[in-house]
N, C-alpha and C positions, 0 to 999 in steps of 0.2 A: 168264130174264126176271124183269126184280124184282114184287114182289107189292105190297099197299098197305100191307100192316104190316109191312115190312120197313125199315129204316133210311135213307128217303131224304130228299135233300136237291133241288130243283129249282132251276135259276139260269134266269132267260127277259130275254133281250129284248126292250122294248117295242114298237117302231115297229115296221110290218110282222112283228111274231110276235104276241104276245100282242094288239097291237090292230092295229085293220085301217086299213093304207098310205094311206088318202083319209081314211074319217071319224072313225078315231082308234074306233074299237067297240072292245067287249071282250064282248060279249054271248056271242056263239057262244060262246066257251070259260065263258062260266056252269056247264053241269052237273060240268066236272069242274073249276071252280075249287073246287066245294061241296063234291064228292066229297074234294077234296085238304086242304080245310079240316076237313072231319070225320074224315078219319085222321088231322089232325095233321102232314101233314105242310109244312116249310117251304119256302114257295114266295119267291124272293128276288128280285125286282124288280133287272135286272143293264141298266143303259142310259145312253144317250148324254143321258138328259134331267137337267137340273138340281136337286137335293136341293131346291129348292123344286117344282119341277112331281111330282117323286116322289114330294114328303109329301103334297099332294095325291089323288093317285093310289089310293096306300096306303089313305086314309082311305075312298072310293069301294067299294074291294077288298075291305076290312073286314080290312087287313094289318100295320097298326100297331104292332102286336107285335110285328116280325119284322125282321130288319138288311134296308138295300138297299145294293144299290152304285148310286153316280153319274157323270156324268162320262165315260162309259165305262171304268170303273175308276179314277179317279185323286181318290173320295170313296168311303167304306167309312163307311156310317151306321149306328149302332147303336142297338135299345133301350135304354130306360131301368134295366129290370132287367138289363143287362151291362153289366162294367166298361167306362169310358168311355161317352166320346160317340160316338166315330167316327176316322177315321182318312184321313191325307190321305196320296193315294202317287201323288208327284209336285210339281212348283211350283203356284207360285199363282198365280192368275189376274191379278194386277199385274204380276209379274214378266212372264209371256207375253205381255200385250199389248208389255209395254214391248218387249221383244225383236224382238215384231212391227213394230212403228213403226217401229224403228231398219235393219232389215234392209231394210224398203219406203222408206225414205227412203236407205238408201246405194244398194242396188242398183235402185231402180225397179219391185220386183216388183208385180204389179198381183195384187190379192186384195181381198177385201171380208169382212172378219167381224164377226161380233154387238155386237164393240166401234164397228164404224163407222157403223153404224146406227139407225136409230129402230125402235120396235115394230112399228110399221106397216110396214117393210122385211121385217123378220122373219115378220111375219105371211103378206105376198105370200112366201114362199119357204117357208114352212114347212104351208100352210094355214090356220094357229090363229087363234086370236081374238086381237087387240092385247092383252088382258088375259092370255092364256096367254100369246102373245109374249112377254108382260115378265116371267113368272115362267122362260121360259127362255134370257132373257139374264142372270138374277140364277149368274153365274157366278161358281167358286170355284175349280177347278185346270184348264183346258179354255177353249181357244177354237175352236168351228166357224166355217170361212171356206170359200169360192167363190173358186176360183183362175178367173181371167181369162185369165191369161199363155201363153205359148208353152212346147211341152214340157223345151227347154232349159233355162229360167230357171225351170220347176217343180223339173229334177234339180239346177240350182244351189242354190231354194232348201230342197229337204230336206237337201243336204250343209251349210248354214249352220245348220239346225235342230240336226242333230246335233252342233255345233262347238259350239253352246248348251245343249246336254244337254235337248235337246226332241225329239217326235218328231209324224210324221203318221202317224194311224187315216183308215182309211176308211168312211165311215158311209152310210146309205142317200140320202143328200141331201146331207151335207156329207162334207169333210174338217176331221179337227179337229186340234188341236196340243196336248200335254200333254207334261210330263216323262217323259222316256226310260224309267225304270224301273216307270211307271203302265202301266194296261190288266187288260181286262176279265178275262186270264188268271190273274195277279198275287190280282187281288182274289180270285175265287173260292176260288184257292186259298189265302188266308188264310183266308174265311170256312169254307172246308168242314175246314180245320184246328181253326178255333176249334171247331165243332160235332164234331168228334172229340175235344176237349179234353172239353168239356161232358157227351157222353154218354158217355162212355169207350171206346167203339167207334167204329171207324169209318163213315161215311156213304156209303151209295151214291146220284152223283150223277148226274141227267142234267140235259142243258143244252140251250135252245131259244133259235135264231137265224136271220137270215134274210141280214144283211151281213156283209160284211168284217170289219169290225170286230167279229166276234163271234167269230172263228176263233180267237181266244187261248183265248176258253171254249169254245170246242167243244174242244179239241184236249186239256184237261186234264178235263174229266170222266168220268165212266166208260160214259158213254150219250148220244152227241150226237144233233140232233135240227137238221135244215139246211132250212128251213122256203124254200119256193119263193120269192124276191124279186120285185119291181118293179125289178129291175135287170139287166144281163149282167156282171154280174162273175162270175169266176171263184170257188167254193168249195172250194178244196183243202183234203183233210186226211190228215194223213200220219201220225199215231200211233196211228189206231186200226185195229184187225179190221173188216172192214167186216161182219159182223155189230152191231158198236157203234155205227153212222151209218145214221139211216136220213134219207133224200131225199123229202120229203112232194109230193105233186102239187099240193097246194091251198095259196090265198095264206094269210096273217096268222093271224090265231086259227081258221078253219077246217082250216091246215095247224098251229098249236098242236096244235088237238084228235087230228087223224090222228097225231101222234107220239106223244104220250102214249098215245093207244089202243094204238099196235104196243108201246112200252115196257112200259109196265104190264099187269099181270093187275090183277082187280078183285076177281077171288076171294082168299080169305085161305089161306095154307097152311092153316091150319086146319081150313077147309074141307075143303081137297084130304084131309089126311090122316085126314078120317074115313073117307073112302069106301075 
């Protein structure tokens, strides 16, 4: 069981993990976001929301300092104090719609995403305020859409995604489309490389999710954390001990907190080895 001064690194999913599925909270997870602030260690904001909804976020969090991933991996934003700005892994958000457009205009696929809408569409789909709305339509490698269509012409259209070098994530609300070689796994593990670079050792990471689209970072961390959904999908995970996964009974940042409690000790070896 890792300790809190031990070399970790944390990756969490926003929606439905870290804040709560309806009103978007983060409170409950207050004591040990403090806790995790005051060891130091790096908590990394890993989600489907947009590099501008995230700098927001961040700022709230009082995380600023710290890289997030966006996009559901296909934006890797970095501090000011490391080299670079950030890193795009995947196409760009022009390129995608356009591909979008062209594919619903040959074959008639019926889908509606963030590009075809107004804030206020976003807003009824999403909960948010028209003003958050449009901080998560400000997109840059990702588009989330609502398939309409019939199951057939859904497998038609992710075999035309892939003929495009795109691919479909599953998210807790949406399905989204970004470049084949992006996703929340990919990113991780460049960032928990980079912080290997940095500290000269490696990082022990756990990772907290509650969709689909989280299973790339569950499956590469060293400590998954599969936080109960507002969904019936399915959560397979096939590379770890199941010692390494644990299955939280409670929703959002309620079920945050229950993983990190089974993960982490709060005592410091230190502790332990004076006794």
């Amino acid at each position: 069981m890792p300790y809190l001064d031990d070399p970790l690194i944390i990756f969490t999913d926003l929606d439905g993990s870290l804040l709560d599925h309806h009103d978007y909270s983060w409170q409950p997870a207050k004591p040990w976001l403090d806790r995790l602030a005051a060891a130091q260690i790096p908590l990394i904001l890993t989600t489907s929301k947009t590099s501008a909804e995230v700098a927001a976020l961040q700022s709230d969090l009082q995380l600023t300092h710290l890289p997030f991933i966006a996009e559901n991996g296909a934006m890797i934003h970095l501090p000011p104090d490391w080299r670079g700005q950030g890193q795009m892994m995947g196409a760009r958000y022009a390129d995608i719609r356009r591909t979008l457009e062209e594919l619903r205009h040959r074959y008639d696929f019926e889908f509606r995403g963030f590009g075809d809408v107004t804030p206020k569409q976003v807003a009824l789909w999403t909960g948010l305020s028209e003003a958050d709305a449009a901080l998560a339509m400000l997109r840059e490698a990702s588009e989330p859409l609502i398939w309409f269509g019939n199951d057939l012409d859904f497998a038609h259209f992710k075999k035309c995604l892939t003929r495009e070098g795109l691919a479909l994530t599953r998210g807790g609300r949406f399905w989204h489309v970004m470049g084949v070689d992006a996703g929340k796994g990919p990113a991780v593990q460049w960032l928990s490389a980079e912080y290997q670079r940095q500290r000269g050792k490696p990082a022990i990471s756990i990772g907290l999710g509650d969709g689909p689209n989280d299973l790339s970072m569950l499956e590469v961390v060293d400590h998954a954390v599969v936080i109960k959904g507002h969904h019936h999908h399915e959560m397979p995970l096939s590379r770890h001990h199941p010692a390494q996964v644990y299955r939280t009974t409670e929703f959002g940042p309620h079920g945050w907190v229950q993983g990190l409690d089974h993960f982490i000790s709060s005592r410091q070896r230190e502790m332990l080895n004076e006794k």
